[in-house]
C-alpha positions as CSV (number, residue, x, y, z in Angstrom):
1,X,8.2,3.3,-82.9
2,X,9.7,5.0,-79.5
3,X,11.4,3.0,-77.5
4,X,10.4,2.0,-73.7
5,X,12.7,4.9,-72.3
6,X,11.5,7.4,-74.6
7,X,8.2,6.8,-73.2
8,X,8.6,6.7,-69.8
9,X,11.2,10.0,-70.1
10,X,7.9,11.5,-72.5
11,X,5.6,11.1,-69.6
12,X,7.7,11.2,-66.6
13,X,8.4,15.2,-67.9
14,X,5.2,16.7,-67.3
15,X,5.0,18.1,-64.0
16,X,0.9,18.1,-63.6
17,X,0.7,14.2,-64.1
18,X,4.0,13.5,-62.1
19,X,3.4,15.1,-58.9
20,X,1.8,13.9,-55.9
21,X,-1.3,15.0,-55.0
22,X,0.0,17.6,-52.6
23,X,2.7,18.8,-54.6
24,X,-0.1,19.6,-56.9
25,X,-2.1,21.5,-54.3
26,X,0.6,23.4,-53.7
27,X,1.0,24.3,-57.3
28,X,-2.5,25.6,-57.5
29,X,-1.6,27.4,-54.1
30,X,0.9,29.4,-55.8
31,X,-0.9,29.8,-58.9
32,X,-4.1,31.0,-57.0
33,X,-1.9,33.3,-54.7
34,X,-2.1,31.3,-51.7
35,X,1.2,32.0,-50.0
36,X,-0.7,31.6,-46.5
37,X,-2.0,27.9,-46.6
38,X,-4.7,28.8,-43.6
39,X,-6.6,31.1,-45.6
40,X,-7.4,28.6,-48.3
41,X,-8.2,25.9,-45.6
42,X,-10.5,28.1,-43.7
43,X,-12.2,29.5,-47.0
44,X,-12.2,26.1,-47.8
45,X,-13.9,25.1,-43.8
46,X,-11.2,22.6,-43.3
47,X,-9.8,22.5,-39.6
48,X,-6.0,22.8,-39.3
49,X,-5.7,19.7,-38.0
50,X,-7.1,17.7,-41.2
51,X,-5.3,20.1,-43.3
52,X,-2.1,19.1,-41.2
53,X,-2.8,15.4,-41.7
54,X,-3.1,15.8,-45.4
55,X,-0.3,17.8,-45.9
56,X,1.9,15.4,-43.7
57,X,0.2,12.3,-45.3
58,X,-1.0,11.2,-42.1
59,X,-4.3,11.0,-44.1
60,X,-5.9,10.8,-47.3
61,X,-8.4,13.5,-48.3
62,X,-11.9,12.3,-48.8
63,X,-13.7,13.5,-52.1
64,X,-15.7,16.3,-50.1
65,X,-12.7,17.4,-48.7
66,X,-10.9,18.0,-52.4
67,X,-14.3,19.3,-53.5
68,X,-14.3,22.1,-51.3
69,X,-10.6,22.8,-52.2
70,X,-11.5,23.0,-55.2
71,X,-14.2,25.3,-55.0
72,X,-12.4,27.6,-52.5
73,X,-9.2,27.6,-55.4
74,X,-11.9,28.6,-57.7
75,X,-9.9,26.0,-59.7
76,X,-11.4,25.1,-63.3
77,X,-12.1,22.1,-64.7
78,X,-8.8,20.9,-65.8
79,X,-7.4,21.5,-61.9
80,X,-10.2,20.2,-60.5
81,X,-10.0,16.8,-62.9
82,X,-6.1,16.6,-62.1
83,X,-6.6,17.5,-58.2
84,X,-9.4,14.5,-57.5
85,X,-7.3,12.3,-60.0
86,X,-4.4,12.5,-57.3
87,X,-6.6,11.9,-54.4
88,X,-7.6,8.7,-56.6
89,X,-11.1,10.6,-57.7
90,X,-13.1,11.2,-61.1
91,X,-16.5,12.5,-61.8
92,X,-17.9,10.6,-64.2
93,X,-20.1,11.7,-67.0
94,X,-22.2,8.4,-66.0
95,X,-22.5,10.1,-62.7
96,X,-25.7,12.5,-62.6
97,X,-23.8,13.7,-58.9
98,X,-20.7,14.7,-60.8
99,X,-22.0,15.7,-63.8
100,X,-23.6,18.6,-61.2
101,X,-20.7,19.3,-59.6
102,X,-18.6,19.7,-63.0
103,X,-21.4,21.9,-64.3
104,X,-20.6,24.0,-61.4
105,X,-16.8,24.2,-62.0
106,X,-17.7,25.2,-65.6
107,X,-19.8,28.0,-64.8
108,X,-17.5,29.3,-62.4
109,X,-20.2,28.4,-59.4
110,X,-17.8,28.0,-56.8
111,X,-20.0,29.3,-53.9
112,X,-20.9,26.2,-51.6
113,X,-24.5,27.3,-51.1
114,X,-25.6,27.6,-54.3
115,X,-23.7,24.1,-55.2
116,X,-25.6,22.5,-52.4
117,X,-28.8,24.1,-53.4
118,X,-28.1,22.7,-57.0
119,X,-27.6,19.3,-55.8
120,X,-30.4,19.3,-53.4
121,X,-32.7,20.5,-56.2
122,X,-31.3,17.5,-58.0
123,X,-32.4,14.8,-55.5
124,X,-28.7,15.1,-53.9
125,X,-29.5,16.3,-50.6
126,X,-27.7,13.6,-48.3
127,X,-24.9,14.2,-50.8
128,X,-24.0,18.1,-49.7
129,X,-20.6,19.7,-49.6
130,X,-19.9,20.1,-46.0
């Protein structure tokens, strides 16, 4: 059997489930080529000044707002599932909502529009990505 410290150092070494959830972004920032952090937020339609407060920790993102990071990353599942987990978010295979929204990560639907139109289609229409 491992000891306690052998544990923690076993799980305190990966990178993805250690770092804040804006380190994180920034990961997928870099990986995505982001080097300019207004031209994900605007793809993304997030003002500056929420973008600011996130970044700064002046606020926490809501689960639209990460959604349409998400989707203007083009982030797959895995990113996505690691992204909302920061934020303190999960979709939930109990959850027809999220069960939408990870069939559109999985098919590489990552145009807003045609996510809405899925979820309105679905009964979700006071639940849009805005």
């Amino acid at each position: 059997m491992e000891t306690l410290q052998e544990f923690i150092n076993k799980h305190s070494n990966n990178k993805e489930k250690t770092s804040s959830f804006v380190e994180y972004l920034y990961s997928l920032m870099d990986k995505y080529g982001y080097k300019d952090a207004s031209k994900l937020y605007n793809k993304a339609n997030i003002s500056r000044q929420l973008w600011s407060s996130i970044i700064s920790g002046k606020s926490h993102p809501s689960l639209n707002v990460c959604l349409k990071i998400v989707f203007a990353l083009e982030a797959n599942n895995h990113e996505c599932k690691y992204l909302l987990k920061k934020a303190g978010y999960t979709l939930s295979s109990s959850n027809r909502y999220a069960l939408i929204i990870r069939y559109a990560i999985e098919n590489k639907i990552y145009d807003i529009d045609k996510v809405n139109a899925l979820l309105e289609e679905n009964g979700y229409a006071d639940s849009l990505i805005i």
